[in-house]
BATISE-389827 format. One line per 5 residues: number of its first residue (from 1); their letters; for each residue y, z, x of C-alpha. Coordinates in Angstrom, 1 decimal. Each point is the difference from the previous one (the first is absolute). Example, Ala and Ser with C-alpha at 12.3 -4.5 7.8 and 13.67 -1.06 7.14 Angstrom:
1) AS) -4.5,7.8,12.3  3.4,-0.7,1.4
***
This chain:
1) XXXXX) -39.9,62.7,8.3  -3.1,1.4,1.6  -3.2,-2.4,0.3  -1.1,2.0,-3.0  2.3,-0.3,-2.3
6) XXXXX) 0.4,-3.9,0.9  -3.2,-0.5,-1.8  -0.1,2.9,-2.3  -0.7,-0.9,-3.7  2.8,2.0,-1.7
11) XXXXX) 1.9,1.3,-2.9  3.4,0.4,-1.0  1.7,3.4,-0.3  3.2,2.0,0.2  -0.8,3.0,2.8
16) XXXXX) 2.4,3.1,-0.8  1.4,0.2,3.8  2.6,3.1,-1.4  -1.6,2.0,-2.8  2.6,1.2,-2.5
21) XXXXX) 1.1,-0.7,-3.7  3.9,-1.4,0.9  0.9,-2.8,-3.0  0.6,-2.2,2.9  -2.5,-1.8,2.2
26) XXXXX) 0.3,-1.9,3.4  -3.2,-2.9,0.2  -0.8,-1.2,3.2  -1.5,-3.9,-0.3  -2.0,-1.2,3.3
31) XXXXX) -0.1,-3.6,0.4  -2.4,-2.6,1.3  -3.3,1.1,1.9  2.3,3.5,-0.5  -1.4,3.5,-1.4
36) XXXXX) 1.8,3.1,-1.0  -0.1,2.3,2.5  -0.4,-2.8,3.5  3.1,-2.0,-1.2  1.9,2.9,0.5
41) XXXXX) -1.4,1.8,2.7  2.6,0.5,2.9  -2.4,-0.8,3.2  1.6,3.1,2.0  0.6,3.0,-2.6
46) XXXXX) -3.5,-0.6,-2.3  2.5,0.5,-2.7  0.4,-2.7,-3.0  3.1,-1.2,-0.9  -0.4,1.0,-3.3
51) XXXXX) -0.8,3.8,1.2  3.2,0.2,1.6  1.8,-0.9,-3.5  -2.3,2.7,-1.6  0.8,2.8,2.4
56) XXXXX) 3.7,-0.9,0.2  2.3,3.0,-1.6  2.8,-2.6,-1.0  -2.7,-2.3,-2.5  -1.7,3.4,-1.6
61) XXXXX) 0.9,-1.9,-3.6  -3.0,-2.6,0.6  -3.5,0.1,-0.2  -1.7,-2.2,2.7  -3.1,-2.9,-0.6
66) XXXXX) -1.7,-2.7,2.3  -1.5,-2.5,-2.0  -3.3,-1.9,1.1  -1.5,-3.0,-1.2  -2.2,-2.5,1.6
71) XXXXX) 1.7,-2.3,2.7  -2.6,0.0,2.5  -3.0,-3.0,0.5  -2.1,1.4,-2.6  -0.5,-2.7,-2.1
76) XXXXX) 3.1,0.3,-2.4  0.3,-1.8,-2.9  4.0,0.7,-0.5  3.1,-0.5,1.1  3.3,1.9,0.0
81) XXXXX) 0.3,-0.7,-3.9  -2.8,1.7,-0.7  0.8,2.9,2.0  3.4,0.4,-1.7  -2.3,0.5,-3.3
86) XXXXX) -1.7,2.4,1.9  3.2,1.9,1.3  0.9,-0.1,-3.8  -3.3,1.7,-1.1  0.3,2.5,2.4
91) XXXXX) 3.5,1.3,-0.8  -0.3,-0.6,-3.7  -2.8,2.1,0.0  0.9,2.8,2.9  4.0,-0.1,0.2
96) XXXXX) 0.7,-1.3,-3.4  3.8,1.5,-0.8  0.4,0.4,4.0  3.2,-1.4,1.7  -1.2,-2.2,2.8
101) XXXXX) 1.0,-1.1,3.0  -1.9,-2.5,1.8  -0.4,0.0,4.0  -2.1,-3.6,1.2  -0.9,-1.5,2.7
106) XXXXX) -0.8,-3.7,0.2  -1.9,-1.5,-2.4  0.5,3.7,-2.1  3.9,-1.2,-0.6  -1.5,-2.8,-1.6
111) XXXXX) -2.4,1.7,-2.6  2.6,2.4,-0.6  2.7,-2.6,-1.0  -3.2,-1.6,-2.0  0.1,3.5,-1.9
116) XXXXX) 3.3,-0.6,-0.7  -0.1,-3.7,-1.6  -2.9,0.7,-2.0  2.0,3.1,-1.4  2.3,-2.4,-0.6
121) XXXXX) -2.6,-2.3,-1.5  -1.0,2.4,-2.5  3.6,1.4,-0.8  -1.0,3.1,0.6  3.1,1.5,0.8
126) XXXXX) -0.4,4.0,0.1  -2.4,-1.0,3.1  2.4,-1.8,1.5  2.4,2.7,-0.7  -2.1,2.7,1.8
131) XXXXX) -0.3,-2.0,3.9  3.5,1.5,1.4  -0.5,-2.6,3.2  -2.5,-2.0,2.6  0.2,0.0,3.9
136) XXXXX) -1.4,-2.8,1.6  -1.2,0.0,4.0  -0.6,-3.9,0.9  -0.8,-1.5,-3.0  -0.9,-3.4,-0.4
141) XXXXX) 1.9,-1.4,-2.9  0.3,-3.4,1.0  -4.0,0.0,1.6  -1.6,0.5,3.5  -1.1,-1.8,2.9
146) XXXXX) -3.3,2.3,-0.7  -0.4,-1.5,-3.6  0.9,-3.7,1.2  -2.2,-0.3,3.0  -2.8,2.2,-1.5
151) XXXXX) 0.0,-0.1,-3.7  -3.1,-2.0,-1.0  -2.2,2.9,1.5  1.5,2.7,-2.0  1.3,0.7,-3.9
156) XXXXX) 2.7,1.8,0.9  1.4,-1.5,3.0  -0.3,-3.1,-1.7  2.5,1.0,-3.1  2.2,0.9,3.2
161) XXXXX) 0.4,-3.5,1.4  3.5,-1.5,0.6  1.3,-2.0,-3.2  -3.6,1.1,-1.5  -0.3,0.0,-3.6
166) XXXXX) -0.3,3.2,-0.8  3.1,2.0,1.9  2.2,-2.9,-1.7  -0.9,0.4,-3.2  0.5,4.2,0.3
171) XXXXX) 3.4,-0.8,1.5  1.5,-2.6,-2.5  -1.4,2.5,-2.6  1.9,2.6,2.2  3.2,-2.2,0.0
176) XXXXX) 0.1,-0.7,-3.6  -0.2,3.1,-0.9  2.5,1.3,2.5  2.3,-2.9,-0.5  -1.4,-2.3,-2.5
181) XXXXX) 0.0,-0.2,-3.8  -3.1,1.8,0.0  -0.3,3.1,-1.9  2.1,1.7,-1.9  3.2,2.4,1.1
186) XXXXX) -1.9,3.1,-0.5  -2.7,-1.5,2.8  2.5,-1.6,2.5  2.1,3.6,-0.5  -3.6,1.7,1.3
191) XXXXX) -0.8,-1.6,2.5  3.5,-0.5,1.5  -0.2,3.5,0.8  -2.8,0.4,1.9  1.5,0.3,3.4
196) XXXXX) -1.6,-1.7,2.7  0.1,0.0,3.9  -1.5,-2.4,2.8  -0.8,1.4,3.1  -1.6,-3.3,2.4
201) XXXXX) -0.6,-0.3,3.4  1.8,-1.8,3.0  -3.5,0.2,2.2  -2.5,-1.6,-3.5  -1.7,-2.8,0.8
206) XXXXX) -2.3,0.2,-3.1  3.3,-0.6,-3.0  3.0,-2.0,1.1  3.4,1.1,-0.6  0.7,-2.4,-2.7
211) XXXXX) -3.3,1.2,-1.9  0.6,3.8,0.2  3.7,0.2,-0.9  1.4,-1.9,-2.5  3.0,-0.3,-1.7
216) XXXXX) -0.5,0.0,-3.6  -2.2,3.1,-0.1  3.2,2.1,0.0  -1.1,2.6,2.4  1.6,1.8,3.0
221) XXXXX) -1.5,-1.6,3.1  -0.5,1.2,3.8  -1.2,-1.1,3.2  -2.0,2.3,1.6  -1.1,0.0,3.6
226) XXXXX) -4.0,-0.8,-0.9  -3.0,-1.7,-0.7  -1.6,-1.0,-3.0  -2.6,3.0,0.7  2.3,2.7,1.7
231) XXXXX) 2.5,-0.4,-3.2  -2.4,2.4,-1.8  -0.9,1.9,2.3  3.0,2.2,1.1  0.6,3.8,0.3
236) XXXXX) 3.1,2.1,-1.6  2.3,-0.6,3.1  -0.4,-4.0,-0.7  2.9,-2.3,-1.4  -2.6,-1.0,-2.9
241) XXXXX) -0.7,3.5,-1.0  3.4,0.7,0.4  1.4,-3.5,-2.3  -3.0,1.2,-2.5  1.2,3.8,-0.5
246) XXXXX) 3.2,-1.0,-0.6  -0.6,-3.1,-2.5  -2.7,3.1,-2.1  3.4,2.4,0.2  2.3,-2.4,-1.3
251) XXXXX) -2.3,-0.2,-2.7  -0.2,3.4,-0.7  3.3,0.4,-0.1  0.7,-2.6,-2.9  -1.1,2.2,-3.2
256) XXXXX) -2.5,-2.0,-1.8  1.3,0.3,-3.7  -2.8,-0.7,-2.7  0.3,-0.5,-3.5  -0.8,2.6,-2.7
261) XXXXX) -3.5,-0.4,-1.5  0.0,0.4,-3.8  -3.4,-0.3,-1.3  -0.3,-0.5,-4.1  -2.6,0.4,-2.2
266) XXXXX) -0.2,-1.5,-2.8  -2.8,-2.2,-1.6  -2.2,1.2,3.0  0.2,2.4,2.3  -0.3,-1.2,4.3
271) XXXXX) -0.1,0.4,3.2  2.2,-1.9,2.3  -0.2,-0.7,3.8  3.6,1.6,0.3  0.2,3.8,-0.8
276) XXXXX) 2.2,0.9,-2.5  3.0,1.9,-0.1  0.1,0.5,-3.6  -2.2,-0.5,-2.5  0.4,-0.5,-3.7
281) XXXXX) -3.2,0.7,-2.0  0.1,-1.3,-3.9  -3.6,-1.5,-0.6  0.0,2.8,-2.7  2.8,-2.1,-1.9
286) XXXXX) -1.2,-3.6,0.7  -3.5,-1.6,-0.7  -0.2,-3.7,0.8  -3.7,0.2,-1.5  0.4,1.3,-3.7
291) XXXXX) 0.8,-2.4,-2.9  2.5,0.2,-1.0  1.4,0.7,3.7  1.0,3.9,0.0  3.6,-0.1,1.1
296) XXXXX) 2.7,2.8,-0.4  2.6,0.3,-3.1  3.5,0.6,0.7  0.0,3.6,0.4  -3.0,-0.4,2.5
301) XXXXX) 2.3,-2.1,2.3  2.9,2.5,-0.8  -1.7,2.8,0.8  -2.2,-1.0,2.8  -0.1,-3.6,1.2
306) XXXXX) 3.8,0.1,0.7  0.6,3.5,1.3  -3.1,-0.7,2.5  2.3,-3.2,1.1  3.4,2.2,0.5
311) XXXXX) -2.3,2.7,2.1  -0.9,-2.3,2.4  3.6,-1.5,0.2  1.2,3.6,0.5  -2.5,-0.4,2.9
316) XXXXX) 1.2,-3.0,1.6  3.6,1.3,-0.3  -0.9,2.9,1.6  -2.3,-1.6,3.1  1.7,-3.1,-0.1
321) XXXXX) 1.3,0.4,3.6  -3.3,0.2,1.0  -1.8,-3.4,-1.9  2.9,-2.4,1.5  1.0,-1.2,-4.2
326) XXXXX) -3.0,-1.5,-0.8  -2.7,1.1,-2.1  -3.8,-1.7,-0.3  -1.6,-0.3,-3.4  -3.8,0.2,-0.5
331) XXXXX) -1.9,-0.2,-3.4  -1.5,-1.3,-3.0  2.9,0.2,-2.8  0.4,-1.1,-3.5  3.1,-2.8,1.1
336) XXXXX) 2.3,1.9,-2.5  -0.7,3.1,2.0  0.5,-1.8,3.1  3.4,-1.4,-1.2  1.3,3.3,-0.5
341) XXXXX) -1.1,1.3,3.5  1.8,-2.7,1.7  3.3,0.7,-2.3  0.2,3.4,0.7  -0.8,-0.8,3.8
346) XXXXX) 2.8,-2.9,-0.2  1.6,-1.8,2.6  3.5,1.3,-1.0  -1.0,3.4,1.4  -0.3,-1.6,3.2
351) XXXXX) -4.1,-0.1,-0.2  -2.3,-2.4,1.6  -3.4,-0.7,-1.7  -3.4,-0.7,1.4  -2.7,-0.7,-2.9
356) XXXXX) -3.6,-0.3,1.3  -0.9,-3.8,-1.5  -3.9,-0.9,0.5  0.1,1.3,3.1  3.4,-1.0,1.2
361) XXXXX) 3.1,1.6,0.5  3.1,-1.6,-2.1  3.7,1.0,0.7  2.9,0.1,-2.3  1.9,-1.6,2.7
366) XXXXX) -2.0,-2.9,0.6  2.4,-2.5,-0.5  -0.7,-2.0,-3.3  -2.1,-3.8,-0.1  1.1,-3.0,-2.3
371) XXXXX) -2.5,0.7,-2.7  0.8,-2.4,-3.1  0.4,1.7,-2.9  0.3,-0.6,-3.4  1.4,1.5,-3.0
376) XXXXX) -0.1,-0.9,-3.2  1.7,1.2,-3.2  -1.1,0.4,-3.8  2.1,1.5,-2.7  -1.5,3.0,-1.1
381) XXXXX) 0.6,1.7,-3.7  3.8,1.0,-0.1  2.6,-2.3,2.1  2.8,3.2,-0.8  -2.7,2.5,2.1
386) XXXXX) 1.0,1.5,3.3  -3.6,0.0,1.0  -1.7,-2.5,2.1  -4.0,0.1,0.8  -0.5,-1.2,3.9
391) XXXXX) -3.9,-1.3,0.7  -0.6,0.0,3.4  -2.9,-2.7,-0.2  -1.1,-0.2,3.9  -4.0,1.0,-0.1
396) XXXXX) -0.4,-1.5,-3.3  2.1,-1.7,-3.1  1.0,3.2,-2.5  2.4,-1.7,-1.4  -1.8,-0.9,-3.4
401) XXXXX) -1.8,3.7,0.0  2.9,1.9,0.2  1.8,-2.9,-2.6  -2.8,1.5,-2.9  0.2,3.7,1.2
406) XXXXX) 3.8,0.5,-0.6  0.1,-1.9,-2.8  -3.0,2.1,-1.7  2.4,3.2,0.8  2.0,0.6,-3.2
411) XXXXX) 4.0,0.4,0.5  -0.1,-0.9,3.7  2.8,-2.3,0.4  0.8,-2.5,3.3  2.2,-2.7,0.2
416) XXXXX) -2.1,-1.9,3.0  -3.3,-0.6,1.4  0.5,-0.8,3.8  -3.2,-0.8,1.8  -0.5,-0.3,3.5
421) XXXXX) -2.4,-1.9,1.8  -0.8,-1.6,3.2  0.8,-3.5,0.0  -3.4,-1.1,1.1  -1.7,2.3,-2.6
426) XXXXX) -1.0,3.3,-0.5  -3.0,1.0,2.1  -1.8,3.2,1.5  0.6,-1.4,4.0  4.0,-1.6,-0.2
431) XXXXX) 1.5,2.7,1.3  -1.9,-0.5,3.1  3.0,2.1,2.4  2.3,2.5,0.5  3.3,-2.9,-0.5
436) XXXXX) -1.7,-1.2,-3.4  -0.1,3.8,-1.5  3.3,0.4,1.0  1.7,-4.0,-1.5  -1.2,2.1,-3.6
441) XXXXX) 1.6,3.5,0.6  3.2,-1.5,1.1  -0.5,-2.8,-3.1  -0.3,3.0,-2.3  2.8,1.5,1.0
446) XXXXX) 1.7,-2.9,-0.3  -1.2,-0.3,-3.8  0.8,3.6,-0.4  3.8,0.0,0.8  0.8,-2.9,-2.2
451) XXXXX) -1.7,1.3,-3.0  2.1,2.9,0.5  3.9,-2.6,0.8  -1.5,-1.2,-3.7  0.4,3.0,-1.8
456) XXXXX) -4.0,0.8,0.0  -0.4,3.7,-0.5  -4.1,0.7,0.8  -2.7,-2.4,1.4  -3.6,0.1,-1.1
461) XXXXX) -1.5,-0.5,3.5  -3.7,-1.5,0.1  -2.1,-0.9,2.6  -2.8,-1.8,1.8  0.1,0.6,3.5
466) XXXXX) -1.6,1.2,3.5  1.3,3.7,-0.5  2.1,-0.3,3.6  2.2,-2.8,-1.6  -0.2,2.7,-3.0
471) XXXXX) 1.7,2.8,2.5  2.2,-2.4,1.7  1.6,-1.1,-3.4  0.7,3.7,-0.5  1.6,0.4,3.4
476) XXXXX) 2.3,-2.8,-0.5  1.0,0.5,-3.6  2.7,2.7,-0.5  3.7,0.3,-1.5  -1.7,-2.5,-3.1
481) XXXXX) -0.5,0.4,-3.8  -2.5,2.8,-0.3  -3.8,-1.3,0.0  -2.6,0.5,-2.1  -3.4,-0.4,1.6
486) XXXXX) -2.9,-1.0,-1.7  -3.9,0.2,1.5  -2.9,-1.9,-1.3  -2.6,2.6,-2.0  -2.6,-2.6,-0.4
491) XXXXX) 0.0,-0.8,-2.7  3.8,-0.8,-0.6  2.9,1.9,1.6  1.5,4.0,-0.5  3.7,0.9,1.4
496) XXXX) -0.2,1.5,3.3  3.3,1.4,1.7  3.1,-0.7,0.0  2.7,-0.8,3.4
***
């Protein structure tokens, strides 16, 4: 860093080294006192080391950035946290949708694994999802001798001292994830494969071996005959350039698989970060604002609801190959609209759900939490009915409601009102994860097959529910008694459709 830049009062940015518009993006990170185009510099050619990766024929896929933020002695008011936000800004704002791989030197290797936990942090797994892999050139996970003997003068090489504060927390947050009970399976799947390689030097003197390769980060590691400068400054013909081109073309070589992208509208129509595949438009059938609630009759989900449904299944079937089995849900849906969408994408046709959840991604394979339930029963107005009314109670008690609807419906006969609740009580917030959502589908199931062992012939489905434990139910429910579903109208409640 020139005596210019030491002092230099600036501002973050991703500099476009490659020009292009390739889906997948290579970002060079500097690191300490670093800047984007100096790090790199090879001393002898003029050329950057991220120059050669742009202008090599065998990495044409990727697209090619240097980041820059502040890491001189301008008075900084941040440390490698905060510039892990930054990073964050940047690409969710330039590269959002990009695959990334991540190239970092020094203290860059540490904001980029920062990027990672608070992805992780936020459960924001599609991100995750999109960074294919991170090479790291000397970096100091365990600390430096710069940050220990030097610290106090200095944000950043203060958050960088041995056993500091700051670099254990990241990497016990790092480790719980990775090996922990943190997070759920769809996270720890995520992130286990981002591929990572350690390149460190025999000749630093600035990070000790101990700090810049360890074990539990799960990376391929190499010695490499430099220094804690030179390491980032090779040319083409160098053993780093070489260990780097070869870790990007494994990566390219391992076909990235996403999931299909079905967007619904139904109470509302939106956008969503993720571009769809498929969209299914039928704000013209549902209207969330009218009273009562405008909702379709049977033939309108005969005639378009469900036929929309089997279309994109056709889809899937036909492109399934290319979305790896799992489709991700996003909408606003009436919940007996969203039960039907996860029965005809059920998991006995070998389908994987994603539903978007308040900004999170949940799974239909997330492995189920104990989540108390209760169910209680109360005879309802013929014991010799094959009918049974199920109330799923979980955002709020129905139970009594739905009692006084179906007994104000003349000749509609049921031998049992089952209600099911959460132990702890009904409530808006207790299905706070993933596990929780899916304790009820598999509960309803469970309700569902012995009501049909007992002879039970139909069940009068209602429910109160966030609508991805709504879709999950349907994706778990099949081979029962057929369902009736039933959606609030506000007032009271109308038949919806029938699985």
């Amino acid at each position: 860093m020139g005596i210019g830049r030491m002092f230099a009062d600036i501002r973050s940015k991703l500099h476009h080294i490659a020009p292009g518009d390739k889906n997948n993006v290579i970002i060079f990170i500097h690191g300490l006192l670093g800047d984007p185009f100096g790090t790199w510099k090879n001393p002898k050619s003029g050329k950057c080391l991220h120059e050669y990766i742009a202008e090599d024929p065998d990495l044409k896929e990727y697209d090619v950035y240097s980041f820059e933020y502040k890491s001189n002695f301008h008075f900084i008011r941040y440390d490698f946290r905060a510039v892990a936000k930054i990073l964050n800004t940047e690409i969710a704002g330039r590269l959002s949708g990009e695959n990334i791989i991540f190239v970092t030197h020094s203290q860059g290797g540490i904001v980029a694994t920062q990027y990672l936990v608070d992805l992780l942090e936020e459960g924001n797994v599609n991100a995750i999802e999109h960074i294919l892999g991170v090479i790291y050139l000397a970096v100091p996970f365990g600390g430096s001798l710069l940050g220990t003997l030097m610290g106090r003068i200095h944000k950043q090489i203060d958050s960088l001292r041995m056993f500091g504060e700051e670099l254990n927390l990241l990497l016990s947050n790092w480790y719980r994830y990775t090996h922990g009970t943190k997070g759920n399976p769809a996270m720890k799947e995520a992130i286990s494969n981002v591929r990572r390689l350690i390149l460190y030097g025999a000749q630093d003197q600035v990070v000790p071996d101990g700090s810049s390769n360890p074990v539990y980060l799960g990376a391929e590691m190499f010695m490499v005959d430099e220094d804690h400068r030179s390491i980032c400054k090779v040319d083409n013909t160098s053993i780093v350039f070489l260990q780097m081109k070869k870790f990007i073309q494994q990566i390219c070589s391992i076909k990235i698989v996403p999931p299909m992208i079905l967007w619904i509208h139904g109470w509302s129509a939106q956008e969503y970060e993720e571009k769809a595949d498929l969209i299914l438009d039928w704000t013209d059938i549902f209207d969330i604002n009218s009273e009562p609630r405008t909702l379709p009759n049977s033939d309108g989900w005969k005639q378009k609801i469900i036929p929309a449904i089997e279309s994109a299944n056709k889809h899937w079937n036909a492109q399934n190959c290319s979305y790896a089995n799992r489709i991700r849900l996003y909408g606003k849906l009436p919940l007996s609209a969203g039960i039907l969408v996860g029965n005809r994408f059920s998991r006995t046709k070998g389908i994987l759900l994603d539903v978007s959840h308040y900004g999170e991604i949940w799974r239909s394979d997330q492995i189920a939490e104990d989540f108390n339930l209760s169910t209680t029963r109360k005879p309802g107005n013929a014991v010799d009915s094959k009918r049974v009314a199920l109330v799923l109670s979980i955002s709020a008690d129905i139970s009594t409601e739905v009692a006084e609807f179906l007994n104000s419906i003349t000749g509609f006969d049921y031998k049992t009102l089952i209600n099911l609740m959460p132990a702890a009580g009904a409530n808006q917030t207790i299905v706070s994860t993933n596990g929780k959502a899916i304790s009820i589908a598999v509960e309803v199931k469970r309700i569902a097959d012995s009501q049909k062992t007992e002879g039970i012939s139909e069940i009068a489905l209602f429910i109160n529910a966030p609508l991805s434990v709504a879709i999950f139910i349907g994706h778990f429910v099949t081979a029962a008694c057929p369902i009736q579903t039933y959606e609030y109208s506000k007032p009271g409640y109308v038949v919806s459709c029938r699985i």
